[in-house]
N, C-alpha and C positions, 0 to 999 in steps of 0.2 A: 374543484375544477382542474383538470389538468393544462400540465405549465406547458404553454407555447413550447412548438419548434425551437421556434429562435433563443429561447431561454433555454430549451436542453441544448441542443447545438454549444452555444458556447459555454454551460456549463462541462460538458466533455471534451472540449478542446481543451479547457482550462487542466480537466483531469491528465490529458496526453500531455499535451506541454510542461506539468510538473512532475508527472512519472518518475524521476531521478530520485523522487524525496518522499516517496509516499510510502508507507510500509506495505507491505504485503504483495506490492511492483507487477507485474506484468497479471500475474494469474486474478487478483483483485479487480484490476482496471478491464482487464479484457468483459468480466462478467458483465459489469457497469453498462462498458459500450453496446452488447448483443443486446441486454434488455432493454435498454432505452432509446435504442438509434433507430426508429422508425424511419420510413421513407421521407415523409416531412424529414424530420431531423435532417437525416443525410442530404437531402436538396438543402438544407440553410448550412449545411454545414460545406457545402462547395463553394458557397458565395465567401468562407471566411477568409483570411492569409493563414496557413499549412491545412487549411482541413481539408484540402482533396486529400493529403496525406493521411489524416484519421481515416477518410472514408475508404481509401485501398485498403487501410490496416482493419476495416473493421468487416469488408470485403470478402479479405482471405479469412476472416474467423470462421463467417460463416459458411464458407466452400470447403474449413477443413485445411484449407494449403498453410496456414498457418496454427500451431499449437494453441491450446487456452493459456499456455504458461510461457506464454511467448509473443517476440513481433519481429518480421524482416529487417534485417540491419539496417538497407538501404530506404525505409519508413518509422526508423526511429526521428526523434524529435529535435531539432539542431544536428542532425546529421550524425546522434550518437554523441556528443562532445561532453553533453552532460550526465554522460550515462558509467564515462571510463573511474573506474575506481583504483586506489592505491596500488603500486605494486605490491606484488604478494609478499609475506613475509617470510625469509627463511625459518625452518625449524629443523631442530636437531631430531635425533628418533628418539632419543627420551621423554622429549617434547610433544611430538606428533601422540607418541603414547598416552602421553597424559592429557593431551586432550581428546583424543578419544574414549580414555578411561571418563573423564568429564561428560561426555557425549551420552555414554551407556549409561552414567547412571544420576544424572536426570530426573527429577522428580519434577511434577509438571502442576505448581502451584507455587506460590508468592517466596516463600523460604528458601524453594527448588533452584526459583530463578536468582536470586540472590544469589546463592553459594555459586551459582555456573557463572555468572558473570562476573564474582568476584574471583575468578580464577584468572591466576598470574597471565598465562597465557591468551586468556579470551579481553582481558582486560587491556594487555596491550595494541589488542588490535583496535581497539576504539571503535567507534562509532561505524566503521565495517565488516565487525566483527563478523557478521553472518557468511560475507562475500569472502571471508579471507577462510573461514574456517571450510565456507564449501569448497573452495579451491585447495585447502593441505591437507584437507581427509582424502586418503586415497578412494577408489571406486567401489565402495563398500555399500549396495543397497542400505541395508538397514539401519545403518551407523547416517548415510544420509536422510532416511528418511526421519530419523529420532531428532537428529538437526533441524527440519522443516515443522517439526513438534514445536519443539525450542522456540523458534524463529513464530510461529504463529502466537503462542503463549507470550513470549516476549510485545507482541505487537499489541495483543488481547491488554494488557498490565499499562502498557503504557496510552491507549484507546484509554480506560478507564481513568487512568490521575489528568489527563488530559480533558475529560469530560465533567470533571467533578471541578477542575479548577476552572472552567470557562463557566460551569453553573453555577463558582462560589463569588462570582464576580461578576461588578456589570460589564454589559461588552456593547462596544459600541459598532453602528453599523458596517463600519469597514472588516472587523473580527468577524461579526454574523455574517459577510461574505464567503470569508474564507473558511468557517465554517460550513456553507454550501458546496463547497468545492470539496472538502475534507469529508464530505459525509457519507460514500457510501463506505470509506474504513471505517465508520463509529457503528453503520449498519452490518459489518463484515464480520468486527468480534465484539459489540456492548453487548449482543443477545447471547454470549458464549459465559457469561456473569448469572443467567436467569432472568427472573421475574425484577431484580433489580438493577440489570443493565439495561433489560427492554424500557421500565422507568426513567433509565437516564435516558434513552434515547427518545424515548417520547417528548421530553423535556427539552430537547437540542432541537425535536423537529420544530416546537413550539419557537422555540428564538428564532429559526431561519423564516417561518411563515412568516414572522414578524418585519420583513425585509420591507424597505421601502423598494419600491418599482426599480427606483434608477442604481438601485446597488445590482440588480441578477439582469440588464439588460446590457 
């Protein structure tokens, strides 16, 4: 049976309002909102606190005035506040070198990702790393796009130990929420594994169906 308005409604508000933390960020979530914000949807999602703001933001997707990789500053979520990341970090040009050298060669599997991210320089960016690297590479099409390789494949790796450790444990109703909310990343990259991420996902859908009513209302 498909899930109420009211149930998608505020499971996508859920997804706006956490956008700062979710991997794969604006071009993930926008897919989310087009497929699933039917006109229901969008009528419950006016009655909530910020979702007139989801419904402009999902508004201009569909008119084009807005990017699939994108949202208007002035319709981001808290006004932007959770959005502002680290200042950039300086690098020397020996630096910027080397990680571009990093960048190019890239091998886009588990060993791959390892050595990139244990690289001096990607390592001390920490947990922004993707944000700081796309900001010190100069405007280099290809060098950015080998980056958003990266950044996907990194996302992919970590979807997976993340999927395997909520399946090697019990989880209790409040986790199978957030779960719900976390789930079209696991739909985004588990099928990017095969026939045995489609399994894990099959498996996650099975926990979330399991919801009691008053956790997804």
């Amino acid at each position: 049976m498909k899930a109420k308005a009211s149930v998608i409604a505020q499971k996508l508000l859920n997804l706006y309002r956490q956008a700062h933390v979710i991997n794969g960020g604006w071009p993930v979530l926008n897919r989310v909102f087009l497929d699933e914000a039917s006109d229901e949807v969008l009528a419950e999602l006016r009655e909530l606190p910020t979702g007139k703001l989801l419904v402009a933001h999902i508004n201009n997707l569909r008119s084009g005035k807005t990017p699939m990789d994108s949202i208007a500053r002035e319709l981001l979520p808290y006004g932007g506040m959770m959005a502002e990341t680290e200042v950039v970090q300086h690098l020397t040009q020996e630096e910027l070198d080397d990680l571009i050298h990093a960048v190019n060669a890239f091998t886009p599997d588990a060993k791959g990702l390892d050595e990139f991210m244990d690289n001096p320089i990607v390592a001390r960016f920490g947990s922004d790393w993707a944000n700081q690297i796309r900001t010190a590479l100069p405007h280099d099409s290809d060098a950015l796009a080998k980056l958003d390789n990266i950044v996907q494949i990194a996302n992919a790796y970590k979807m997976w130990e993340s999927a395997n450790q909520i399946l090697a444990n019990s989880v209790t109703d409040r986790e199978r929420a957030q779960l719900q909310v976390d789930m079209p990343e696991y739909e985004t990259y588990l099928p990017m594994f095969g026939d045995e991420g489609r399994n894990l996902l099959r498996r996650l859908h099975t926990l979330t169906s399991s919801m009691p009513k008053s956790m997804v209302n």
